[in-house]
N, C-alpha and C positions, 0 to 999 in steps of 0.2 A: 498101318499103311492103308493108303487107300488107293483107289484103282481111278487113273484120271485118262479123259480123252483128248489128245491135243494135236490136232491137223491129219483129225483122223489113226492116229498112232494111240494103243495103250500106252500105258507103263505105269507103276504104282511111283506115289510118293509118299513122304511123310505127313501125317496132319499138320505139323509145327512147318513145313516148308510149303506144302499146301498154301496155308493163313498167310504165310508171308507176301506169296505172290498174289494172295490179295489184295489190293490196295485202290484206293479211289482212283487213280484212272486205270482199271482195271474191266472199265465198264461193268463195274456192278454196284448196284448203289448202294451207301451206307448209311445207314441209321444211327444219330444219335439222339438222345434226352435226356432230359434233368424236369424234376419236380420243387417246386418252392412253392412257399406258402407267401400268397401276395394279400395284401389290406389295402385295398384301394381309398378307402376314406369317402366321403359323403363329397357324390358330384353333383354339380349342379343341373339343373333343367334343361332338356336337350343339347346335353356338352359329353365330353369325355375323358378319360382321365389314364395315362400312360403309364407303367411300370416294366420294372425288365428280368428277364433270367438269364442268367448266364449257362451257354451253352457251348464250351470250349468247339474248334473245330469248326462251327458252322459260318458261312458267309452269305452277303446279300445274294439274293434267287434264288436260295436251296428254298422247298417248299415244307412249310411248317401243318401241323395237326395238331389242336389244341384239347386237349381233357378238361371238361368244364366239372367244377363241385356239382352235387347233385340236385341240387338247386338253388334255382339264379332268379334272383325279383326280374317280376312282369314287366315289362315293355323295354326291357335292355336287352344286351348280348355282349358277347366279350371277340375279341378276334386277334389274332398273332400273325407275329411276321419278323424274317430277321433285318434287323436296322440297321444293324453293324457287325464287323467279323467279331464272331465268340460271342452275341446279343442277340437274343429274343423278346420283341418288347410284345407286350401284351396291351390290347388295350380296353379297357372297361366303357360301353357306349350303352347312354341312358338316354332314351327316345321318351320319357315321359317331359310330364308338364312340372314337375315338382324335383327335387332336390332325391337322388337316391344313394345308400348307404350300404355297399353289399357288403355281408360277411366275410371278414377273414377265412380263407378257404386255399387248399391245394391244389394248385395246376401245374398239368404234364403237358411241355410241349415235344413232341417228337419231328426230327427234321431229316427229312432224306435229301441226301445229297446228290443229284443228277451227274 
């Protein structure tokens, strides 16, 4: 059991009844993520190039947080954002002058939900 405050009132509850009542409109936020391994393939010269994870749960505006591999060729960046309900697309952005080809690699997007 644990000892909960509610409109100024103690009283204990269950952890398992606790969890229930909490729920996203509960106003507390929830985290979800999922990890996949994306291969973006060789983009061309100042272009970019889209892939997705699936992130059951999340919708457009929840705010995303991207895990990049430990190293990402020079003059790109990657960036994420939800596109669609249960969709996290990712996107691979190459600011060079020549064609880039980043390695197969692991990314975690984490998504709190407001």
């Amino acid at each position: 059991d644990v000892v909960v405050v509610d409109n100024d009132t103690l009283r204990t509850q269950t952890i398992s009844d606790l969890a229930d009542s909490l729920t996203a409109d509960s106003g507390i936020p929830q985290t979800l993520s999922a990890t996949s391994t994306l291969d973006f393939g060789n983009t061309g010269a100042r272009s970019s190039a889209d892939l997705t994870i699936t992130v059951t749960g999340v919708a457009v505006g929840d705010a995303v947080s991207l895990a990049l591999p430990a190293s990402i060729n020079a003059n790109t960046s990657y960036t994420a954002w939800v596109s669609a309900a249960d969709t996290v697309t990712v996107r691979f952005n190459n600011y060079s002058n020549g064609s880039e080809d980043p390695a197969s690699a692991s990314f975690t997007v984490v998504v709190l939900k407001l």
